[in-house]
N, C-alpha and C positions, 0 to 999 in steps of 0.2 A: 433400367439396367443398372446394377450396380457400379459405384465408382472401385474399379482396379485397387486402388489402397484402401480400401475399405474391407477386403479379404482377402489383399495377397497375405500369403504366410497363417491362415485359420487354422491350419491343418496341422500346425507345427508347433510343440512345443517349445520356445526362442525365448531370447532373452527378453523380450516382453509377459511372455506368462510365465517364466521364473520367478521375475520382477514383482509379477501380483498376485504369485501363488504362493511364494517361500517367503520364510521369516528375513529381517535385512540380514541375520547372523548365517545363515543356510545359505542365502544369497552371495555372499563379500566368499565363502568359504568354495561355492562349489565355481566360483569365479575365478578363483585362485588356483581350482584344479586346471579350468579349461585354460586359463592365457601362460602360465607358470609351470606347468606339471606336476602340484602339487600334489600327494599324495590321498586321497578321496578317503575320508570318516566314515565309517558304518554308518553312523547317528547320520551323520549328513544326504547319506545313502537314503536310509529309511524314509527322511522327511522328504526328499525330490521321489521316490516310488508314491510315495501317497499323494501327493501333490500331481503326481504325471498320472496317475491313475483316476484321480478324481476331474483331474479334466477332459482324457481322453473317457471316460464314460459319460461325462457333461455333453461332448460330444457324436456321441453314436455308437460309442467300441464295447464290445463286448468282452473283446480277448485279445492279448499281447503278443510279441515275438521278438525274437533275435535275428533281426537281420542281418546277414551277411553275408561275405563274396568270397565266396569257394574257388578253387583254380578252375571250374568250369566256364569262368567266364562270363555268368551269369550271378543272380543272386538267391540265397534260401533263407526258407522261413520256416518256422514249428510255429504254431498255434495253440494257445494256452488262456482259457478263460481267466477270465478275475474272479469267478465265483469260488464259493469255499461252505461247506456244510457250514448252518446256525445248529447251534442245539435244538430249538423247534421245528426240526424238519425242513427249513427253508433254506436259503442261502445266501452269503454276506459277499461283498464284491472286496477282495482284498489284493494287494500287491506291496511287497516287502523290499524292502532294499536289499536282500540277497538274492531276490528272484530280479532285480531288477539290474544286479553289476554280474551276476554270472549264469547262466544257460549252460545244458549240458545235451547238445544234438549229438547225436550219431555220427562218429567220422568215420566206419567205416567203409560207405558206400560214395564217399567224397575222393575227389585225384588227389591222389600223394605220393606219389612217385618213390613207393617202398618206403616212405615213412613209416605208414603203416600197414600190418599185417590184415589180413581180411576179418580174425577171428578176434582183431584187439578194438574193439566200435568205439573207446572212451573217447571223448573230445569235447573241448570247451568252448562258450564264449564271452566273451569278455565286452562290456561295456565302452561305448566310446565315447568319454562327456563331451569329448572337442565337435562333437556332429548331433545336433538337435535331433532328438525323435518325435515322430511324426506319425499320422494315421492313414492309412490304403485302407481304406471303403471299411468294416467294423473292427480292422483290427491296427493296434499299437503298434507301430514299429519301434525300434531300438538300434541303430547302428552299434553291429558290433566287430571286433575282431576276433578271429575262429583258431585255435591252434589245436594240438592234441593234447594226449594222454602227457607224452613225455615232453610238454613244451614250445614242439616244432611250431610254426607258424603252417598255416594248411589255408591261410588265404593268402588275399591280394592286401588287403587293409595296412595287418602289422609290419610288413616291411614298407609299406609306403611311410609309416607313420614313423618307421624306425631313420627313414634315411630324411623324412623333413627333421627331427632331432640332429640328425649327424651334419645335415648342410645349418640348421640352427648356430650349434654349438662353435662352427669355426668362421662363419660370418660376424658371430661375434665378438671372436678372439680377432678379425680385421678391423669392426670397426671401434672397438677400444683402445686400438691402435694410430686411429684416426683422432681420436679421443670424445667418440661418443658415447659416452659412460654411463647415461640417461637409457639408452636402448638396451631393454629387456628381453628381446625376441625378433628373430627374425622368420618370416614365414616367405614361402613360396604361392604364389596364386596363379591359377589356372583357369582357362576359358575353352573349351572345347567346341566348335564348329561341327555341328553334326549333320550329315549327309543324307540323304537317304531316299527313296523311289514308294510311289504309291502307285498299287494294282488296282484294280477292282477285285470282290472276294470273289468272285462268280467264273471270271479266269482264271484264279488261282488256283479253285478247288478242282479245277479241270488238267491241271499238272501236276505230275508225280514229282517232276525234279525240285520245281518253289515249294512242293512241301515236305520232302523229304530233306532238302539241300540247300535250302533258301537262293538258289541260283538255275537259271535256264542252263542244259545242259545242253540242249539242242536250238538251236533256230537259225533260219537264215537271215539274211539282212532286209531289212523293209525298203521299199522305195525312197523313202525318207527318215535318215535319221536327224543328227543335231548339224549336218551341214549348215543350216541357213542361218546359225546361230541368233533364232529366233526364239527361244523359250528360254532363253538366258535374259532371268529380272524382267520377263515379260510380264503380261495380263496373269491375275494367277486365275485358273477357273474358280467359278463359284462353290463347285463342290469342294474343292482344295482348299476353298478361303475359310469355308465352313469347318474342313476338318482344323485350320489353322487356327481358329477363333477356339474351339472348345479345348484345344492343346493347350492353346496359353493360357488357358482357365483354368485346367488342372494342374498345371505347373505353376499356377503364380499362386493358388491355393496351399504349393509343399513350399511353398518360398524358391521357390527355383526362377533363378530371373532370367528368362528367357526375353530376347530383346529382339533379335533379326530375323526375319524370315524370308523366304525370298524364290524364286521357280533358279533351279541349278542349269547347269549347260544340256545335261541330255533329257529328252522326252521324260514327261513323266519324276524326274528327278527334283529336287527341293532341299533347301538349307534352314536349319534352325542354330540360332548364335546368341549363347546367353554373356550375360556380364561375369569377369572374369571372380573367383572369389577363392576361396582358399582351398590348397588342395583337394586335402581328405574331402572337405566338403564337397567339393568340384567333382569328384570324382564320385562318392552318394549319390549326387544330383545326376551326373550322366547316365549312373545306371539306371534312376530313375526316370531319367528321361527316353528312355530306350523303350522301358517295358512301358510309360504309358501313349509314347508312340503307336504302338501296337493296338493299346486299350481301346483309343479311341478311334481309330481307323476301323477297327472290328462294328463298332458303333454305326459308321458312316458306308459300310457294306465296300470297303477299304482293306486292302493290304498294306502293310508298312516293312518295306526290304528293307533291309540291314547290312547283305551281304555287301562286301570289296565291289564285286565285280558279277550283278543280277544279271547283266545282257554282256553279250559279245560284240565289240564295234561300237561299241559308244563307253562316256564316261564312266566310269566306277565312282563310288563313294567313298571322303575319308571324311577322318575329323581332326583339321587342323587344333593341336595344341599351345595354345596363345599361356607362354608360360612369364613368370616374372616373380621380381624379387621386393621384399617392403618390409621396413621395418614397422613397429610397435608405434610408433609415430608416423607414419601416416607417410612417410621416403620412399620413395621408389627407388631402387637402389641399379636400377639399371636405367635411370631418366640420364641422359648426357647433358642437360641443360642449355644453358645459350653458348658455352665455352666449354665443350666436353674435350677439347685440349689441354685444358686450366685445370680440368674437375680430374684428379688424381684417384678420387675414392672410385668415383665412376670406371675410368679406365681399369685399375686391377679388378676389378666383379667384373669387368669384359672380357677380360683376359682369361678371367678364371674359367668363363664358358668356354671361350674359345680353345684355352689347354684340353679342357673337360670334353667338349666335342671330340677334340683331335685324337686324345690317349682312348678314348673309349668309342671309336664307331663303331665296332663290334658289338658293346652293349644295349648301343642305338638302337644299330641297324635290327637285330635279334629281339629286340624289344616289342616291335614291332610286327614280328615276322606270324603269318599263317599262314593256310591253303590259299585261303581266300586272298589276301593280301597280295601274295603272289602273282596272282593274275593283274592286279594293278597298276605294284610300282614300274617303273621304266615306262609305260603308256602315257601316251601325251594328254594324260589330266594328271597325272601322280607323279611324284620329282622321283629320280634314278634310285635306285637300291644304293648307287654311291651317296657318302654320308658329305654334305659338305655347308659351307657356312657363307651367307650371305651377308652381309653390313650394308652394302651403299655407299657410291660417291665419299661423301662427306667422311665418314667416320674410318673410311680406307684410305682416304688421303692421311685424315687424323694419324692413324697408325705407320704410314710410311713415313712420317716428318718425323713419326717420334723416332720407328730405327734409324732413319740416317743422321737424327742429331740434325735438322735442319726446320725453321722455323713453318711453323704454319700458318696462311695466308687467310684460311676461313671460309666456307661455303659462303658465296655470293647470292643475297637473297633476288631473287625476280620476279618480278610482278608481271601475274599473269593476263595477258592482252585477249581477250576475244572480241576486238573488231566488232563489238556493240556497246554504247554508250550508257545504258540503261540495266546493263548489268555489272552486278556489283566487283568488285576490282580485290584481289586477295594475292597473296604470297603465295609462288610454287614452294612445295617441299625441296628438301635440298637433294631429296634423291629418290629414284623411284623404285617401287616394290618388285619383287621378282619370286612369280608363282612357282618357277620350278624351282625351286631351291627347297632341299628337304628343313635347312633349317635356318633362317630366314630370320634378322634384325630389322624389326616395323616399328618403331621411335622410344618406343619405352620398353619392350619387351622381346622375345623371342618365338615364332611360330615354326612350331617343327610340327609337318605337313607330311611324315610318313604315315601316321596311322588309320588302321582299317577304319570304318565307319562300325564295324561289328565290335571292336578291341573294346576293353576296358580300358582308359584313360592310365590304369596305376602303376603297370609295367612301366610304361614310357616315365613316365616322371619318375621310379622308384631309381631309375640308373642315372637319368637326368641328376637328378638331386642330389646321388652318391658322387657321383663324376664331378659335380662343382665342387660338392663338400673335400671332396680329395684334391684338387687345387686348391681352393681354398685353407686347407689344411698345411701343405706346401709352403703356399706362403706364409701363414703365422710364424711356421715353426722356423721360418729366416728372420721373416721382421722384426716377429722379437727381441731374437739376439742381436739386432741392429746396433750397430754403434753408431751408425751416421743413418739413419731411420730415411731422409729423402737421397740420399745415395743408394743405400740397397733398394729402394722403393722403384726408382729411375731404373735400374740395373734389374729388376725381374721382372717389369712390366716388357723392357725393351727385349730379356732377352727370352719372352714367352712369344712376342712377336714375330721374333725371331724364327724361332722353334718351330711356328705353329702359322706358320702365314699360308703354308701350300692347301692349308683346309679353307681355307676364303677363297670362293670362288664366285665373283658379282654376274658372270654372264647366262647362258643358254645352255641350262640342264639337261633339254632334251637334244641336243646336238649331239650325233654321233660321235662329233673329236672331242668333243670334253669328255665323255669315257673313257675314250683313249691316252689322253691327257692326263686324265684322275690316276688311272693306274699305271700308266706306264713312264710318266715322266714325273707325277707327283707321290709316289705310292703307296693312294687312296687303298682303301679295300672296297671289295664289289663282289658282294655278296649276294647273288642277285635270286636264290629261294632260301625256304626255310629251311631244309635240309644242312645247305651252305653256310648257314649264320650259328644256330642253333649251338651246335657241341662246341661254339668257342667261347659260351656260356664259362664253358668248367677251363680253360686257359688259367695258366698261374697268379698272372697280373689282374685280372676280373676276380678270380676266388680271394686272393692276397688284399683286392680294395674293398671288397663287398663285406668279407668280415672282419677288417680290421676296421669298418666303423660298425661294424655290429647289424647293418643293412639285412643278411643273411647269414647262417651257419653252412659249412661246407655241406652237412647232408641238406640241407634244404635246397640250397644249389643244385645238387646232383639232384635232388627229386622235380626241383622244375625244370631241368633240361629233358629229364624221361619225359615229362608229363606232358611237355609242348611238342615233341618227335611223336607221342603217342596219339595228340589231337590231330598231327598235321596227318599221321599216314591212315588213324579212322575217320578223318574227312574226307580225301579222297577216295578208300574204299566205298565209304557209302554210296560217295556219286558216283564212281564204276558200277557200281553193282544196279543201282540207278539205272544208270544208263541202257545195261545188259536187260533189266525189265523193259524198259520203253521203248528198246530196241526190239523187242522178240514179242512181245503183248502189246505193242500199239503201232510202231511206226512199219513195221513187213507187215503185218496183217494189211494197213490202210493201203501199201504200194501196192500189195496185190492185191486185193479189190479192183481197186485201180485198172490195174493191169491186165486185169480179167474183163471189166465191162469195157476198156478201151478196146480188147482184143474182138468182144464180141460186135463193138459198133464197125468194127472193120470187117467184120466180116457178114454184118446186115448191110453193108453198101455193098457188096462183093454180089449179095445175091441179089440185090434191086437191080444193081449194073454190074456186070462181068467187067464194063471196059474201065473203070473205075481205077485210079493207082493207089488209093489209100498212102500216099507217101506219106501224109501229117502222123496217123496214127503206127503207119510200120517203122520212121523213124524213133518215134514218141517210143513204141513198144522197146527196142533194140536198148536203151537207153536205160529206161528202166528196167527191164530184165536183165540191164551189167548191175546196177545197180543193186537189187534186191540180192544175186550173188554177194555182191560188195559188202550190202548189211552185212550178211550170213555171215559170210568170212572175216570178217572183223568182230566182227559180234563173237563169235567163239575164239579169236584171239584174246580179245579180252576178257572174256573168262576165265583163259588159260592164265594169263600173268595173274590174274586174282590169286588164283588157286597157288601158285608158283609163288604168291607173296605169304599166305597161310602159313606157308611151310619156315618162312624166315622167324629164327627167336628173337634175334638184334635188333632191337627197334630202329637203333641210328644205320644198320645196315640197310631194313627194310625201308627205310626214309629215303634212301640213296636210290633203290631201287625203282620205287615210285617216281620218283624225278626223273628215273632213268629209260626206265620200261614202261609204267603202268600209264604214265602222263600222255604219253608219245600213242600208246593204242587208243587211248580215250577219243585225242586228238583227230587218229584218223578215223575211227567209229564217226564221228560226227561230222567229218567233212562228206562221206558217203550219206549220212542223212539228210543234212541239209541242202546238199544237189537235191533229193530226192523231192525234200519239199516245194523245190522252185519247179517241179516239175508234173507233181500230181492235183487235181484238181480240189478246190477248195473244199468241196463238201465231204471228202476222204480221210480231207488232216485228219487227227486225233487231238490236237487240244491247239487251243489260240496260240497263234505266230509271235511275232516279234511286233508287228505292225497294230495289231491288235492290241496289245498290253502296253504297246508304249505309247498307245495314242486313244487307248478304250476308255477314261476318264472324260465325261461330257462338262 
């Protein structure tokens, strides 16, 4: 078996095969584009195409692409060989530096939220040197970023890329302020924790909702769910280990450093947790790691969920974002050290989240937000729709000495005792972790723990990053004018503190009085769908911060609020309409069947014995014939809201309505089915239960 470093990263064009494919002068230059933003040479251009060309066909590849991430939330590709007519009839394998910095796909069957017109298709892509390309199975990838005709941005990419520039740019007007003058860049890095549930393919293909919907829209509860909190970091099965082993094989093959894995809280359910690395990159990497989640499960006669929330009654999936800040020197700029009382630089980058969290949970929370997601947050696995901020012990003490001007004492180190001799003797942390908390300080970093397990990683960080950068901003534009530099310094740490302390919240997210608390005595926002968050998108103060760092243009704003109202109210139609098939083509068909040979075995004991009371099957019957009504009548109520939502033009109306109406018939549609299931005998179902899928992996 191969050693692990021996082919992690084969697959990837890195600065190791830069290093042994380009000239030193090609090299030092296209170096300076990725760490500086320096401007990219044609000539320079040309020599990295032929060089990415001639390795990825040394490798396997036939043909290139522009990769990138459309607002669908997934990723696209166009396919384009290298070959090229020879004069003799044959073919030369070429690839140019202009085919290699710019692609021209079709925008206009991509989301753009009136961007674009249907009949206007021009759209671009554009190159992204900062994220290595790479090869999927013959063909070249390319990270790119995607806008249109007239400029817009029409992905996820360019404003993520726009707003790590903008928290850049004023990090470092802080710390030259400190007088690190040496520091050339300041980058964000990210680590996503991703979530997610494996089927068997053989159940899957036997439900309409996991394939239409990526979600059970029906089931009842199984005799056993995640109560015995036994498949938490248990045994992993064999089959699982297997699928785990060849995962990390193709992931350690794109460079993707996938590090933890592990069996989650509820059946069936499992975590993958790579090493934290740079944005943009972080976020390439998760989408790639999504799609070969998938890959390889398909392989292993596997399904690989995605969705928030696959089952009803147990855990949902997310993927905590383990965010943080580093300079170009190797600083963690959010490390507190041994004396993060002492450490000034430290505290204002604390501060700056903390203002950032506090002026922006709207953007958070919204950032976040889907159908699917929906079902998640406030459930006791996922922290509250309210946005609020965790520190710990130590570093809340830190903060209260500073407002009141009174000194501080210091976390007390203890040494932890387990009453056995022969194990080894270590320091408690000074404070301990706290799962509900959406956004969460764990020693050097930040985990904000709203997001879907389906999301793209870049929304969340694109507001993240703009919200500090805009604190961040705040303060330069005081400090510099400083006259007494540790005076004012003192004075807007203390009085962000100040400001901002009712968003730190150390205890129990899921308590019903901290809701009540958030909003009513601190006043959190609580936001708790998508409908709720979304249109506060376009607010004055969100439009006013997002394009005065250039993060977003106002129309691109307004086209992703359409676009996300438009995803949330065609995901839940799909699964109404869903439902309405499964309900009238699978699940009344089975009850009466049912219904029928129960009828009929009550009435073959009737004729063996006249004295016979049939009570088992005449109650059984009574029960089920309310119920198959029940279907019916539900079942055609929710048609009716469908149809009643058709007619709406307002997207943000019909969003409302769905939250309002459509939700609520769903709702009761499936409580009539799921009785029914606990009710009809096994061989009638129509497709595998809950008990089945969440325990069908041997």
């Amino acid at each position: 078996m191969k050693n692990v470093s021996d082919y992690f990263g084969c697959k990837v064009f890195d600065d190791r095969v830069m290093k042994a494919n380009l000239s030193a002068k090609v090299y030092q230059s296209l170096r300076k584009t990725i760490d500086e933003g320096e401007k990219l040479d044609i000539g320079v251009a040309n020599a990295v195409a032929a060089a990415m060309k001639d390795w990825a066909v040394a490798n396997g590849a036939t043909h290139y692409t522009h990769w990138f991430q459309p607002l669908t939330g997934v990723t696209a590709e166009k396919h384009d060989s290298f070959i090229s007519p020879s004069p003799d009839g044959g073919v030369i394998m070429e690839f140019s530096g202009k085919e290699l910095i710019k692609g021209e796909p079709d925008a206009s069957s991509f989301p753009s939220g009136g961007l674009r017109a249907t009949f206007e298709a021009r759209g671009y892509t554009a190159w992204d040197p900062t994220s290595y390309a790479f090869i999927k199975g013959k063909t070249l990838c390319i990270p790119t970023a995607f806008c249109s005709y007239g400029g817009e941005a029409l992905d996820k990419k360019t404003p993520l890329l726009r707003s790590m520039e903008a928290l850049n740019k004023h990090a470092l007007r802080i710390l030259h302020l400190f007088g690190n003058d040496d520091v050339r860049c300041v980058r964000t890095s990210v680590g996503p924790e991703q979530e997610y549930f494996l089927i068997t393919q053989e159940m899957y293909e036997q439900r309409k909702d996991l394939r239409f919907t990526g979600r059970t829209l029906f089931g009842a509860k199984p005799p056993k769910g995640q109560e015995m909190d036994d498949h938490y970091f248990g045994v992993i099965k064999p089959r699982v280990a297997a699928y785990m082993e060849e995962l990390n094989e193709e992931l350690w093959k794109l460079g993707i450093l996938a590090k933890t894995e592990h069996n989650e809280v509820a059946p069936a359910q499992h975590e993958l947790a790579p090493i934290y690395t740079t944005t943009n990159i972080a976020t390439d990497h998760n989408q790639l790691t999504m799609e070969i989640m998938q890959k390889v499960a398909a392989k292993h006669g596997l399904v690989c969920l995605l969705h928030e929330k696959p089952f009803a009654g147990v855990n949902g999936s997310g993927k905590h974002n383990n965010w943080s800040l580093a300079t170009d020197k190797g600083v963690n700029l959010l490390s507190p050290g041994e004396t993060p009382y002492e450490n000034a630089q430290f505290l204002l980058f604390l501060c700056a989240v903390i203002k950032a969290v506090d002026d922006y949970q709207d953007l958070l929370r919204l950032s976040v937000a889907t159908a699917g997601n929906d079902h998640r947050l406030g459930a006791n696995e996922a922290p509250p729709a309210v946005v609020s901020i965790f520190l710990g012990d130590e570093l809340n003490g830190v903060l209260e000495a500073i407002e009141t001007d009174t000194p501080y004492a210091g976390a007390e180190k203890t040494q932890m005792k387990l009453g056995v001799d022969v194990l080894p003797k270590f320091n408690r942390d000074t404070t301990d972790r706290n799962r509900t908390s959406p956004f969460a300080f764990t020693g050097n970093k930040f985990e904000f723990r709203m997001l879907g397990s389906s999301n793209s990683i870049a929304c969340a960080n694109i507001m993240l990053n703009s919200a500090v950068a805009e604190s961040l901003k705040v303060y330069a534009d005081r400090l510099e004018k400083a006259e007494n530099f540790e005076e004012d310094l003192r004075e807007v740490i203390q009085k962000t503190i100040k400001d901002h302390k009712h968003i730190i919240f150390n205890g129990n997210g899921y308590d019903d009085a901290w809701l009540k608390e958030a909003t009513e005595k601190r006043g959190l926002l609580n936001y708790s769908t998508t409908p709720d968050c979304v249109p506060h998108l376009l607010d004055k103060k969100n439009v006013q911060m997002l394009t005065s760092h250039k993060v977003f243009s106002e129309a691109e704003l307004k086209s992703r609020c359409e676009i996300m109202l438009e995803n949330y109210c065609k995901t839940v139609l799909i699964e109404a309409n869903t439902m309405i098939d499964m309900a009238r083509t699978e699940i009344a068909p089975a009850v009466s069947a049912y219904t029928f040979d129960l009828a009929n075995t009550a009435a073959a004991k009737k004729h063996v014995d006249m004295s016979v009371s049939c009570n088992y099957e005449a109650d059984l019957l009574k029960k089920l014939a309310r119920l198959e009504d029940q279907i019916a009548v539900k079942t055609d109520e929710l048609e009716d809201a469908v149809m009643k939502l058709q007619e709406e033009e307002c997207v943000e109306t019909e969003a409302f309505m769905i939250r309002d109406l459509l939700l609520d018939k769903m709702g009761e549609l499936r409580i009539a089915c799921d009785e029914a299931e606990t009710l009809t005998a096994k061989k009638y179902w129509p497709f595998p239960t809950y008990g089945s899928l969440l325990f069908g992996i041997k």
